[in-house]
PyMOL commands that place a pseudoatom at each C-alpha (Angstrom):
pseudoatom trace, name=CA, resn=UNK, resi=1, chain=A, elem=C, hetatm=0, pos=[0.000, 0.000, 0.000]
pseudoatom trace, name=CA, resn=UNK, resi=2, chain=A, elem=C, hetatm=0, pos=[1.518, 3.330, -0.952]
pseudoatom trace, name=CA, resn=UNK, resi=3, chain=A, elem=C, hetatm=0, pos=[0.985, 6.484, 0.557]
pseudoatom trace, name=CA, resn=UNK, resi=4, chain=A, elem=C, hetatm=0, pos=[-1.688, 7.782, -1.799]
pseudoatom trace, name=CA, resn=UNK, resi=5, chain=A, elem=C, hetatm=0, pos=[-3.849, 4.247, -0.560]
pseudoatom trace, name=CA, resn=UNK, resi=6, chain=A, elem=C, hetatm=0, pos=[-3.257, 5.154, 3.167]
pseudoatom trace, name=CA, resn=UNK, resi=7, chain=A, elem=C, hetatm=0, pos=[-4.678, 8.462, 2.798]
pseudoatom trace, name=CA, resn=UNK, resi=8, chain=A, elem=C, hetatm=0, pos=[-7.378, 7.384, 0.534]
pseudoatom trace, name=CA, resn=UNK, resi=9, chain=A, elem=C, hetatm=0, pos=[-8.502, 4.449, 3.082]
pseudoatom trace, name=CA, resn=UNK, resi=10, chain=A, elem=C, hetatm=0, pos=[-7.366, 6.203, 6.229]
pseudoatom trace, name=CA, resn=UNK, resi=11, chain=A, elem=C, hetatm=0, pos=[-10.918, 7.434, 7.288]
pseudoatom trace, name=CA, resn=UNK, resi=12, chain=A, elem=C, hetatm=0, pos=[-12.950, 6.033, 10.179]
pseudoatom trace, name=CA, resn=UNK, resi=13, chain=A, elem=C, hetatm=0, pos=[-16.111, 5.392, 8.253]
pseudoatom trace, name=CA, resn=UNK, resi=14, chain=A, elem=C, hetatm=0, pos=[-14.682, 4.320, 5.049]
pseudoatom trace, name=CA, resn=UNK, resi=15, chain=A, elem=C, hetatm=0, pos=[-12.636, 1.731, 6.543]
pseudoatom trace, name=CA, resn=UNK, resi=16, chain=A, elem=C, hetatm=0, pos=[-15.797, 0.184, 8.438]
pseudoatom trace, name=CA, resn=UNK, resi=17, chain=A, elem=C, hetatm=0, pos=[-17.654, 0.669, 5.187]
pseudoatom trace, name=CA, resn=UNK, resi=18, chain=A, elem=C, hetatm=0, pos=[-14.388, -1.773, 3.493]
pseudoatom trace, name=CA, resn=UNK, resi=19, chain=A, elem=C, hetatm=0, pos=[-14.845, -4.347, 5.940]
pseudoatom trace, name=CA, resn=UNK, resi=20, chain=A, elem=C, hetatm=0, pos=[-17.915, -4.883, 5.638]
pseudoatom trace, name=CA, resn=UNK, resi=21, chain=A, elem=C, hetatm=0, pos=[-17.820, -5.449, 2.116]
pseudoatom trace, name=CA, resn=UNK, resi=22, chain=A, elem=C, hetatm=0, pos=[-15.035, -7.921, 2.639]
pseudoatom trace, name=CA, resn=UNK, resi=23, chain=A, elem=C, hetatm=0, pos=[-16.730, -9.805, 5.153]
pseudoatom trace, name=CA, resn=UNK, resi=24, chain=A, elem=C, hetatm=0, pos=[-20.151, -10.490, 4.219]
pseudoatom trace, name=CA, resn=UNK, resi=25, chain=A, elem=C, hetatm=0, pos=[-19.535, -9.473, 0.706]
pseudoatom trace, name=CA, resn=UNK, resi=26, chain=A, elem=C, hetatm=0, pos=[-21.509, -6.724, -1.843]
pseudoatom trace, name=CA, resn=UNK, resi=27, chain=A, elem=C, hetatm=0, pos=[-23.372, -3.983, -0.840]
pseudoatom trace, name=CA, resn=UNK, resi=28, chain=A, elem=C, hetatm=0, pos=[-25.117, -0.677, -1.735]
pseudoatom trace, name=CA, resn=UNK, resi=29, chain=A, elem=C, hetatm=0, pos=[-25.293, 2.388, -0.393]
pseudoatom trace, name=CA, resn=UNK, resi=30, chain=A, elem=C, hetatm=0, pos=[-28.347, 2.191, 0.734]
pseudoatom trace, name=CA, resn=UNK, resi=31, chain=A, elem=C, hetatm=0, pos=[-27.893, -1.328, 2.393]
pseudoatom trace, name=CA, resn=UNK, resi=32, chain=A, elem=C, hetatm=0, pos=[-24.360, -0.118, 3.841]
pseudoatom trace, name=CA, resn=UNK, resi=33, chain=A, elem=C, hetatm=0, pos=[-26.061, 3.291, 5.613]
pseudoatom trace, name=CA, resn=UNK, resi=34, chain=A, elem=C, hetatm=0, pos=[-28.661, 1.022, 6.868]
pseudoatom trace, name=CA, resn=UNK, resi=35, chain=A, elem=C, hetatm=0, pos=[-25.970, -0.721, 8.684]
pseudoatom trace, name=CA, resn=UNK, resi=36, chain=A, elem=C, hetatm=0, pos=[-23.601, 1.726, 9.438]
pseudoatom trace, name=CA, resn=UNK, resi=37, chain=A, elem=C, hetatm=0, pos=[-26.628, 4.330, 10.726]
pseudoatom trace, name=CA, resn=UNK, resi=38, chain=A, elem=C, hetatm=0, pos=[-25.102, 6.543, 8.297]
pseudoatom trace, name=CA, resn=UNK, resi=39, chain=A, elem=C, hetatm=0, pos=[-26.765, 8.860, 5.400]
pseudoatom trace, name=CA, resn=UNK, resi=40, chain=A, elem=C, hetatm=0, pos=[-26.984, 7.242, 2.102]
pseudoatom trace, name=CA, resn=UNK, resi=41, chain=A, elem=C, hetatm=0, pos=[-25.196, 10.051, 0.308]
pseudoatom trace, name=CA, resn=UNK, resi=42, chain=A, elem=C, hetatm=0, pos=[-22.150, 9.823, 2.912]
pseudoatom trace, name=CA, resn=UNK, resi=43, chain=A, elem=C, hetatm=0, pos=[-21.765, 6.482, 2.277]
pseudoatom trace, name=CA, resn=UNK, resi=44, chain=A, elem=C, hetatm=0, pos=[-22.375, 6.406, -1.881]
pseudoatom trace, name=CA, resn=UNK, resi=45, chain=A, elem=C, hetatm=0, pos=[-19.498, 9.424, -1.829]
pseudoatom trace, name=CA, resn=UNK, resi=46, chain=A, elem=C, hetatm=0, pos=[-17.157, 7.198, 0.346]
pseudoatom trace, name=CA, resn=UNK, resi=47, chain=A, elem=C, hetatm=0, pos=[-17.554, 4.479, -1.997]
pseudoatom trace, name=CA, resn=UNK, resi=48, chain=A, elem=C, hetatm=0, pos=[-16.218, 6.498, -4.808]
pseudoatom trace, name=CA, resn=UNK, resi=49, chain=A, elem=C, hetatm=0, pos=[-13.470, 7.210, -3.101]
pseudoatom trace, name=CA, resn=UNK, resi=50, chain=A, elem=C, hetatm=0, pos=[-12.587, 3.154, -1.925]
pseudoatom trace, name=CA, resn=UNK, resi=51, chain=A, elem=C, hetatm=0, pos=[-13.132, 2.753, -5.801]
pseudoatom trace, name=CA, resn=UNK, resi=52, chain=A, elem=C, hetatm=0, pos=[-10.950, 5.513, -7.078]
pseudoatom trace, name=CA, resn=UNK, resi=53, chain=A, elem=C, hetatm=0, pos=[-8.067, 4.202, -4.852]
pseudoatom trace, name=CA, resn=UNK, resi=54, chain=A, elem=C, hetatm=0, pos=[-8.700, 0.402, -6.020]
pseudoatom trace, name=CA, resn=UNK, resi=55, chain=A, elem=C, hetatm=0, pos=[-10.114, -1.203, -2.459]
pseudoatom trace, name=CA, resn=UNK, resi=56, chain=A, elem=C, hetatm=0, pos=[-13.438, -2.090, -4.263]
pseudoatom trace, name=CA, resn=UNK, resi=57, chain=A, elem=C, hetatm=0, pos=[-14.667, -1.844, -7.302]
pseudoatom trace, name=CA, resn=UNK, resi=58, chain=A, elem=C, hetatm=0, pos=[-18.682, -2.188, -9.192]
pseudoatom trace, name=CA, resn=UNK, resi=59, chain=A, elem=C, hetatm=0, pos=[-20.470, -5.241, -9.798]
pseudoatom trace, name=CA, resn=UNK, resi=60, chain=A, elem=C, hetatm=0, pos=[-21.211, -5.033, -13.132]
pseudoatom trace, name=CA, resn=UNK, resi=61, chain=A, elem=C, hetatm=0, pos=[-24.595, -7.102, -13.975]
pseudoatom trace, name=CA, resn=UNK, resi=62, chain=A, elem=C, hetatm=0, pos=[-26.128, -6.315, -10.798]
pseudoatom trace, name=CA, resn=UNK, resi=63, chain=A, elem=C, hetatm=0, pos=[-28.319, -3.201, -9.760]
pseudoatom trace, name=CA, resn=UNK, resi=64, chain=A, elem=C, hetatm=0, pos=[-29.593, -0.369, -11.769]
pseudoatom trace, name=CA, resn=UNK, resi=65, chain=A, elem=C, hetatm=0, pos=[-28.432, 3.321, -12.534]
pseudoatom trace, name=CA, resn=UNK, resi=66, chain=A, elem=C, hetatm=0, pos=[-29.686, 4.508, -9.142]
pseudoatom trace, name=CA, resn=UNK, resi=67, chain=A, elem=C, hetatm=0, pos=[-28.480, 1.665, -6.984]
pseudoatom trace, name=CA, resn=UNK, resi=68, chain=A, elem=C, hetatm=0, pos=[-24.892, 0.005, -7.685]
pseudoatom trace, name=CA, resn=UNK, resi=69, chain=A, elem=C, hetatm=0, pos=[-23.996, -2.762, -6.009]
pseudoatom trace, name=CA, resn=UNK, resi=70, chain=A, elem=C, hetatm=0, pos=[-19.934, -2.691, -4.469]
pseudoatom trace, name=CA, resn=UNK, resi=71, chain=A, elem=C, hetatm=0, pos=[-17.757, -5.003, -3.585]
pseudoatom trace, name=CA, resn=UNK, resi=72, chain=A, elem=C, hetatm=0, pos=[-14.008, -5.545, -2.014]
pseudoatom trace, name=CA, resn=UNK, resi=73, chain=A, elem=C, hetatm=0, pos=[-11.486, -5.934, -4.633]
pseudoatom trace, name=CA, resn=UNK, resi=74, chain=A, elem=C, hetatm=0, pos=[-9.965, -9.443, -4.041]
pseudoatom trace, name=CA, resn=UNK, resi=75, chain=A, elem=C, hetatm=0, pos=[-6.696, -8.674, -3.673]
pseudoatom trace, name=CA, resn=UNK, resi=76, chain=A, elem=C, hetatm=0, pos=[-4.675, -8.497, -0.671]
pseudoatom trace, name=CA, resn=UNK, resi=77, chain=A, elem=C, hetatm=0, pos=[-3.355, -5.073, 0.849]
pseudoatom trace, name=CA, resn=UNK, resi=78, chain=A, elem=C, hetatm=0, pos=[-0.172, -5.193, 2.686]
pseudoatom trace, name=CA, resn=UNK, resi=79, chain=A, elem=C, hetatm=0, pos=[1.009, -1.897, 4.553]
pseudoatom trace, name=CA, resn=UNK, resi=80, chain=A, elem=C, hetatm=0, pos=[4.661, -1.121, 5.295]
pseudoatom trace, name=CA, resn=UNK, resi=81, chain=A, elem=C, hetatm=0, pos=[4.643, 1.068, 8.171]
pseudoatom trace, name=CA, resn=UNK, resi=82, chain=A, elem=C, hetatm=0, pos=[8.130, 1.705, 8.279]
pseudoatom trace, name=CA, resn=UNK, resi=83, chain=A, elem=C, hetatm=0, pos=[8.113, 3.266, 4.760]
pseudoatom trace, name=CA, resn=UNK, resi=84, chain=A, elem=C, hetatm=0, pos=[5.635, 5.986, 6.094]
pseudoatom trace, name=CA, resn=UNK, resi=85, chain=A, elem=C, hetatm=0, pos=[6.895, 6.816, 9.869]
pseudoatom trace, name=CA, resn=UNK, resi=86, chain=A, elem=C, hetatm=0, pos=[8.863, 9.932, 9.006]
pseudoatom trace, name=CA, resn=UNK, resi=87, chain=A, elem=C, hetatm=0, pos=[7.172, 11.310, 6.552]
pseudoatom trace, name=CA, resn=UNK, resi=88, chain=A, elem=C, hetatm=0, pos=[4.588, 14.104, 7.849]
pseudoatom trace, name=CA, resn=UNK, resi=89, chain=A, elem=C, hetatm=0, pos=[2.678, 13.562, 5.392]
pseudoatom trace, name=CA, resn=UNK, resi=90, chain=A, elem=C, hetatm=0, pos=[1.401, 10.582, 5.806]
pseudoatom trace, name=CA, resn=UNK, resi=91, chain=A, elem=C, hetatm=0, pos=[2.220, 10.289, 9.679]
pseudoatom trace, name=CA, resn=UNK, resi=92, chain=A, elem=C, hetatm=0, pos=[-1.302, 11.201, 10.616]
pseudoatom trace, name=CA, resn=UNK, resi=93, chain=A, elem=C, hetatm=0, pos=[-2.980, 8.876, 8.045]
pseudoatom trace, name=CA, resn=UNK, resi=94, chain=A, elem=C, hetatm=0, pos=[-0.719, 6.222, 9.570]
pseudoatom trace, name=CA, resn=UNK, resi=95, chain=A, elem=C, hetatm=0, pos=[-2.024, 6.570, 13.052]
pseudoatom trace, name=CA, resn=UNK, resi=96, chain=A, elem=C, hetatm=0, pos=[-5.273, 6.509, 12.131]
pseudoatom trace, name=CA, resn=UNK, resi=97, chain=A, elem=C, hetatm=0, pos=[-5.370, 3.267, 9.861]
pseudoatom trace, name=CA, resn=UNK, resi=98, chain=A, elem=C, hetatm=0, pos=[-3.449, 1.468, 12.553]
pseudoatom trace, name=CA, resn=UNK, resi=99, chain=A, elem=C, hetatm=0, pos=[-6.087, 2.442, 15.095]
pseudoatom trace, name=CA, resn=UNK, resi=100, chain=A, elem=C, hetatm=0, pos=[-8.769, 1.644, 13.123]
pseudoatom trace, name=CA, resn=UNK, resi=101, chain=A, elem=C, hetatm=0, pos=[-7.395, -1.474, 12.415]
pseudoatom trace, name=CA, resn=UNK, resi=102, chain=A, elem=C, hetatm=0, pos=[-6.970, -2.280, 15.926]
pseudoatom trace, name=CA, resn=UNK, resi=103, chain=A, elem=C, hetatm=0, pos=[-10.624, -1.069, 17.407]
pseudoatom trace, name=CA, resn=UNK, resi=104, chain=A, elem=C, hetatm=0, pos=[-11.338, -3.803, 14.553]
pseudoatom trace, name=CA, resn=UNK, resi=105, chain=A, elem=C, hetatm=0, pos=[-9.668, -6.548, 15.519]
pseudoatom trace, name=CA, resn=UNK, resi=106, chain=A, elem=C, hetatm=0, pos=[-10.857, -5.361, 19.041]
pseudoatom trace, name=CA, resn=UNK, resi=107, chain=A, elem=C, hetatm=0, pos=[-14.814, -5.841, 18.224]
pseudoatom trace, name=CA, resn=UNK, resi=108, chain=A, elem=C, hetatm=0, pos=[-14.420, -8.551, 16.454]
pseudoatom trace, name=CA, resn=UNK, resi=109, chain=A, elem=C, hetatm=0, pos=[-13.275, -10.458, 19.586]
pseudoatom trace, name=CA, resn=UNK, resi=110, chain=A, elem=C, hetatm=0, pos=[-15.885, -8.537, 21.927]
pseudoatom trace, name=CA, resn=UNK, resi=111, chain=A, elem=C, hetatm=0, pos=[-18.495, -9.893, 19.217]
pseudoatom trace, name=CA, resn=UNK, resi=112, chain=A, elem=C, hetatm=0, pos=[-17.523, -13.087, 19.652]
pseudoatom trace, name=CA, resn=UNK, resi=113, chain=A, elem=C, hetatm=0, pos=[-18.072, -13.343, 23.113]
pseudoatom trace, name=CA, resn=UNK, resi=114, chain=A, elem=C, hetatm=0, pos=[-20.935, -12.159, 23.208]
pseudoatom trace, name=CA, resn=UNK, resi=115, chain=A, elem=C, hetatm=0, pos=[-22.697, -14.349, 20.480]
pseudoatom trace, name=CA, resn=UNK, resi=116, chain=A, elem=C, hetatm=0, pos=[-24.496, -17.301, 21.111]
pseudoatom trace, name=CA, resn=UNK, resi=117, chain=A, elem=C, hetatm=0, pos=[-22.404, -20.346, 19.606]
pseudoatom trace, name=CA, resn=UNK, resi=118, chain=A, elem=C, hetatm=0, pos=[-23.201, -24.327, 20.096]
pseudoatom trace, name=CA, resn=UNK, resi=119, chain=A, elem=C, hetatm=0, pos=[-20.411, -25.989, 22.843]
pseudoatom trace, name=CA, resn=UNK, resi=120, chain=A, elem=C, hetatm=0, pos=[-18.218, -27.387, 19.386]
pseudoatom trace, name=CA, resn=UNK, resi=121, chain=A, elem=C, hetatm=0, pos=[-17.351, -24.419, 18.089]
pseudoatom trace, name=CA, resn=UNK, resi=122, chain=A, elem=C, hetatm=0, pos=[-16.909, -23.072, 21.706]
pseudoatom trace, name=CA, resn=UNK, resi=123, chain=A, elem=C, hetatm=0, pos=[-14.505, -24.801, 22.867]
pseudoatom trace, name=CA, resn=UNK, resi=124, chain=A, elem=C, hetatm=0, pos=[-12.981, -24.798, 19.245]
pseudoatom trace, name=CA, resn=UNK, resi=125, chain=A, elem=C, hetatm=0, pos=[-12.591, -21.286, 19.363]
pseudoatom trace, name=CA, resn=UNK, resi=126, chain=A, elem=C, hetatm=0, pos=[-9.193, -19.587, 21.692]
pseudoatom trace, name=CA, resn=UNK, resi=127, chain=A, elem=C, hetatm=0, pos=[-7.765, -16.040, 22.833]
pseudoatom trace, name=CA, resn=UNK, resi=128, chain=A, elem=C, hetatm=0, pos=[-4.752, -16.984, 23.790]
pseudoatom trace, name=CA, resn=UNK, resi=129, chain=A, elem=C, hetatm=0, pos=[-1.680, -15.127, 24.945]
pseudoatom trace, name=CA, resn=UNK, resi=130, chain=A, elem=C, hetatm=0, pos=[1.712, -16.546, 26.015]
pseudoatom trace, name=CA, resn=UNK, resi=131, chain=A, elem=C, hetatm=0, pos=[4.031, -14.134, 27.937]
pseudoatom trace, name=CA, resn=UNK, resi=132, chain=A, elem=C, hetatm=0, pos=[7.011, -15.831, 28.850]
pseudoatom trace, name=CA, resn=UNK, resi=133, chain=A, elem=C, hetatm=0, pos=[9.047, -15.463, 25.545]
pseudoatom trace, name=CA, resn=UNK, resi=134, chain=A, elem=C, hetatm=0, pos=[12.468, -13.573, 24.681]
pseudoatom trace, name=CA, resn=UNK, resi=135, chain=A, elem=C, hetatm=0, pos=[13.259, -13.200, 21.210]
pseudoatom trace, name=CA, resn=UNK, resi=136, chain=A, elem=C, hetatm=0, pos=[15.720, -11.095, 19.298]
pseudoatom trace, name=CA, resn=UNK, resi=137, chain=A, elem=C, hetatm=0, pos=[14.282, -8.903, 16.602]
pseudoatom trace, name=CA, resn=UNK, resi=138, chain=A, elem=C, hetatm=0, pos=[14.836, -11.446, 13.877]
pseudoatom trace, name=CA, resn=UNK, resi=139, chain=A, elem=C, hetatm=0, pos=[13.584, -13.950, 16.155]
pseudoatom trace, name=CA, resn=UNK, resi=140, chain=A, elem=C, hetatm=0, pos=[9.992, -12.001, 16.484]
pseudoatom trace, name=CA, resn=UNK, resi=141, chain=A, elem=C, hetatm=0, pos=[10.153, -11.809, 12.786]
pseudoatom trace, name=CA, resn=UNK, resi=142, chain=A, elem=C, hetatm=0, pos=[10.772, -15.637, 12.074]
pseudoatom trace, name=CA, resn=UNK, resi=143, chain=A, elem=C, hetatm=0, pos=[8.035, -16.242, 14.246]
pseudoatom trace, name=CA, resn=UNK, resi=144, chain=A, elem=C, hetatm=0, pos=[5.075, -13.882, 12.962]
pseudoatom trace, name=CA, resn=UNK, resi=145, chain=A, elem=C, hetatm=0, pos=[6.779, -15.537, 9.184]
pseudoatom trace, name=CA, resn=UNK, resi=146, chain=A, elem=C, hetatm=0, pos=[5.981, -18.451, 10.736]
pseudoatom trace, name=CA, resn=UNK, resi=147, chain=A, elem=C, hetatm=0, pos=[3.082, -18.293, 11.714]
pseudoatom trace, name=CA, resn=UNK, resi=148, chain=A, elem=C, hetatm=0, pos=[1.150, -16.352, 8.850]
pseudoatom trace, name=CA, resn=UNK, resi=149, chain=A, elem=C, hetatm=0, pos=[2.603, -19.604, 6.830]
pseudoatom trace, name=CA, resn=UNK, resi=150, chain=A, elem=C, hetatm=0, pos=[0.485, -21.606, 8.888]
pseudoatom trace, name=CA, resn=UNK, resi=151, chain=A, elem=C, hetatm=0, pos=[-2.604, -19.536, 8.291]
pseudoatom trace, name=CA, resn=UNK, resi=152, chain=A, elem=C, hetatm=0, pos=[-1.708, -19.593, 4.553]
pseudoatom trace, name=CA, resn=UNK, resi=153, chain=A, elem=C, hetatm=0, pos=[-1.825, -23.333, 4.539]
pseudoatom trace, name=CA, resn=UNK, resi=154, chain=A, elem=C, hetatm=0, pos=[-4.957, -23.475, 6.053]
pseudoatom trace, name=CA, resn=UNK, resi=155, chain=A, elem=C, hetatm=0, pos=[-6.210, -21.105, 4.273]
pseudoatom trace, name=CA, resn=UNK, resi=156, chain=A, elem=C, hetatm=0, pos=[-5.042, -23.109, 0.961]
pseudoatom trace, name=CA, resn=UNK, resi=157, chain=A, elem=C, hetatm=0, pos=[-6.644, -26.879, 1.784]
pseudoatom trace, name=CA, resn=UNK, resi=158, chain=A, elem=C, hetatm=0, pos=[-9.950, -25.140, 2.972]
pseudoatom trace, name=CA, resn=UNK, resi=159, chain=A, elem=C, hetatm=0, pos=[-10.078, -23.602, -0.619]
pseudoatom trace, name=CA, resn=UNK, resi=160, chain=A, elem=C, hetatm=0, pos=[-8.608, -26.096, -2.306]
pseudoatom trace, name=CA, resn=UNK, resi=161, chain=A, elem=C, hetatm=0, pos=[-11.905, -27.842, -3.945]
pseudoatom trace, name=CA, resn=UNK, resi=162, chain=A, elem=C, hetatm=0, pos=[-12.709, -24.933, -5.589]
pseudoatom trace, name=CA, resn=UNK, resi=163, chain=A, elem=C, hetatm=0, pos=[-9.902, -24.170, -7.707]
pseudoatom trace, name=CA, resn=UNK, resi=164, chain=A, elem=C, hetatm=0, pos=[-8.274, -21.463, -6.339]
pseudoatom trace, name=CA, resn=UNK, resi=165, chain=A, elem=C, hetatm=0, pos=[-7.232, -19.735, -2.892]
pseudoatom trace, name=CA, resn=UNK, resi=166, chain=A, elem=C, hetatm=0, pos=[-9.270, -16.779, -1.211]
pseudoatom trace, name=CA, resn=UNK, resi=167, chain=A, elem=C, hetatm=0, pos=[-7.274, -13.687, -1.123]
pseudoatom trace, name=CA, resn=UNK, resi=168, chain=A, elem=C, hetatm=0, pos=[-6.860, -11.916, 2.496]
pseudoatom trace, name=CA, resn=UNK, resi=169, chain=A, elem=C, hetatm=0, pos=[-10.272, -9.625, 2.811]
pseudoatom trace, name=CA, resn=UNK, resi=170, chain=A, elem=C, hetatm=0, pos=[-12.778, -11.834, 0.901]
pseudoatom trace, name=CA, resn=UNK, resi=171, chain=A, elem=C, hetatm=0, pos=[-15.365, -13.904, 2.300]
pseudoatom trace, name=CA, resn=UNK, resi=172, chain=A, elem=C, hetatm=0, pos=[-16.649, -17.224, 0.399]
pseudoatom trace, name=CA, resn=UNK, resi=173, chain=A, elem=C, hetatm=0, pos=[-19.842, -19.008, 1.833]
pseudoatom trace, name=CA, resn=UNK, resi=174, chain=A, elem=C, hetatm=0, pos=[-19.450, -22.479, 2.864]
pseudoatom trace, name=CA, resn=UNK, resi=175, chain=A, elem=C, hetatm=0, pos=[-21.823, -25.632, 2.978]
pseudoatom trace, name=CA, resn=UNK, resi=176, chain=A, elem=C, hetatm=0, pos=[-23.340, -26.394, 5.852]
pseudoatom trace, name=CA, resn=UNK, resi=177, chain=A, elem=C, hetatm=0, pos=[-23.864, -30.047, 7.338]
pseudoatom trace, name=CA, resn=UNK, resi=178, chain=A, elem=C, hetatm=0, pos=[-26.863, -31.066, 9.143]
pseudoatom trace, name=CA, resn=UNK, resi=179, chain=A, elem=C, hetatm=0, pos=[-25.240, -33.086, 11.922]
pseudoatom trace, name=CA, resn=UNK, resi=180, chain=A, elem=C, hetatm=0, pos=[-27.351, -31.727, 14.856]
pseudoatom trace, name=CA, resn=UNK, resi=181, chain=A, elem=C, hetatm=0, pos=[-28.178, -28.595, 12.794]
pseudoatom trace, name=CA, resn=UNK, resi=182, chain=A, elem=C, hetatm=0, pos=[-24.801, -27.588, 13.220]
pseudoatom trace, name=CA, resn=UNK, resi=183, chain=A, elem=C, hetatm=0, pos=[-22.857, -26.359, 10.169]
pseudoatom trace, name=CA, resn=UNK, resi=184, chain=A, elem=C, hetatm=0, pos=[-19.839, -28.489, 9.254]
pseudoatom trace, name=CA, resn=UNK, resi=185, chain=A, elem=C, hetatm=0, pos=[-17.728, -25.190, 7.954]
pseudoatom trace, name=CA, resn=UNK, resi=186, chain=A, elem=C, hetatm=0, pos=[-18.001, -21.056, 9.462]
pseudoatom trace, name=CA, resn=UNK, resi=187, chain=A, elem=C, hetatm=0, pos=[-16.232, -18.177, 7.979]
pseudoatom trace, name=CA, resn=UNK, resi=188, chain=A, elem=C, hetatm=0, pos=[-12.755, -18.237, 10.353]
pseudoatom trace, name=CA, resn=UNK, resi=189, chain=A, elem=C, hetatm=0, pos=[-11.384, -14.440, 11.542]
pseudoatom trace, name=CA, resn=UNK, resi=190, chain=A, elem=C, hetatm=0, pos=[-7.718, -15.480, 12.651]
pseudoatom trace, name=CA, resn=UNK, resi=191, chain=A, elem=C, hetatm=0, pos=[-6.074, -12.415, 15.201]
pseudoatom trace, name=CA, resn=UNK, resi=192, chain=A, elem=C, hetatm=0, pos=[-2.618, -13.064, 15.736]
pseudoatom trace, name=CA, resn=UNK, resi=193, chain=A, elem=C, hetatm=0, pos=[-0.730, -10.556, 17.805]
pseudoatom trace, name=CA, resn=UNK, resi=194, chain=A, elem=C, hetatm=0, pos=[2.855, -10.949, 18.603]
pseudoatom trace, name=CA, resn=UNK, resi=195, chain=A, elem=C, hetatm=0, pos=[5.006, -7.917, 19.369]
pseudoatom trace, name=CA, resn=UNK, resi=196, chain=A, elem=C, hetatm=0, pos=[7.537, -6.566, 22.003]
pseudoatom trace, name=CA, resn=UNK, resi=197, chain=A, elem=C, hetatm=0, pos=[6.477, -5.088, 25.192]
pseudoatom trace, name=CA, resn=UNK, resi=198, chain=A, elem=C, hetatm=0, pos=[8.080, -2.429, 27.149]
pseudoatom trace, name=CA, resn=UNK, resi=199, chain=A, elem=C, hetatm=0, pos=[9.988, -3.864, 30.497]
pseudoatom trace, name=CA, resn=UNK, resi=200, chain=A, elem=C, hetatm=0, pos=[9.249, -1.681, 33.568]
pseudoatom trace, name=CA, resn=UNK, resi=201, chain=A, elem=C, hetatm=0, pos=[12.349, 0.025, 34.123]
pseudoatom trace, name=CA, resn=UNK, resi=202, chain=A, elem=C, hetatm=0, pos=[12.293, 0.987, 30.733]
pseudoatom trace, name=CA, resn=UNK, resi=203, chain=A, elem=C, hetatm=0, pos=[8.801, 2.837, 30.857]
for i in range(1, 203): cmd.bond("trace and resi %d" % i, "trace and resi %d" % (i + 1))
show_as sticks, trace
zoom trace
């Protein structure tokens, strides 16, 4: 993601307007503001800009001249920080996005606890955090490599029947079983976060 993305993305609303679209798929306006408790012309005028910087794009086929549908480009977005930490510029776009991104990954997990889901997926289900490590800088790296490897495999054999992988941001619906009316596959949000932490007598 260059810097021209971040500041086209780096907006409060127009980033919850993105997710949305990538996970539970196309939209309109009109559906979106519904959602989002937002004006219908806010949101169409946000769109335009997720589509002029290449985050989603038109369904062509689908809707009429007065209500276009919208969905997430699939394509996955990777952001550099380190390319955009001393530039002014783009500082303050920077620390938004990443906050955003956070409060995200933030409700996702408080909306998971507080759903109602049967005992399997439950106790399949973990927020987990282990403390105890030490790692060198390339260490941490090797790890979080590691790891997002692992998620990529996954990712790869759940998709694999249909011919090709599901980029980062996209959402696929998946057949349900009928073994006690509980559905054999679910959509899977995977929050990894491994970084350093401050010791006290360095605060």
């Amino acid at each position: 993601m260059d810097a021209r993305s971040l500041r086209g993305v780096a907006h409060p609303l127009r980033m919850r307007i993105l997710e949305l679209l990538r996970l539970d798929g196309p939209d309109t306006a009109t559906g979106l503001g519904r959602r989002l408790g937002e004006n219908t012309g806010t949101v169409s005028w946000h769109l335009r800009h997720l589509a002029e910087h290449g985050f989603i794009e038109e369904e062509t086929g689908r809707g009429t001249k007065r209500e276009r549908w919208w969905r997430a480009v699939r394509v996955a977005h990777r952001l550099d920080t380190t390319e955009f930490r001393d530039d002014p510029d783009t500082r303050g776009a920077l620390a938004l996005y990443v906050h955003e991104i956070v409060q995200q990954h933030f409700n996702r997990v408080v909306s998971y606890l507080a759903e109602d889901w049967a005992p399997e997926w439950r106790d399949a289900g973990t927020l987990s955090q282990w403390h105890d490590l030490r790692l060198t800088p390339q260490q941490l790296a090797a790890l979080n490599e590691e790891l997002e490897q692992v998620v990529a495999r996954h990712r790869a054999a759940a998709h694999s029947g249909s011919g090709e992988g599901t980029p980062e941001g996209t959402s696929e619906s998946a057949p349900e079983g009928t073994r006690e009316g509980i559905p054999e596959e679910q959509p899977i949000v995977v929050q990894l976060q491994a970084f350093p932490r401050k010791e006290r007598d360095e605060r």
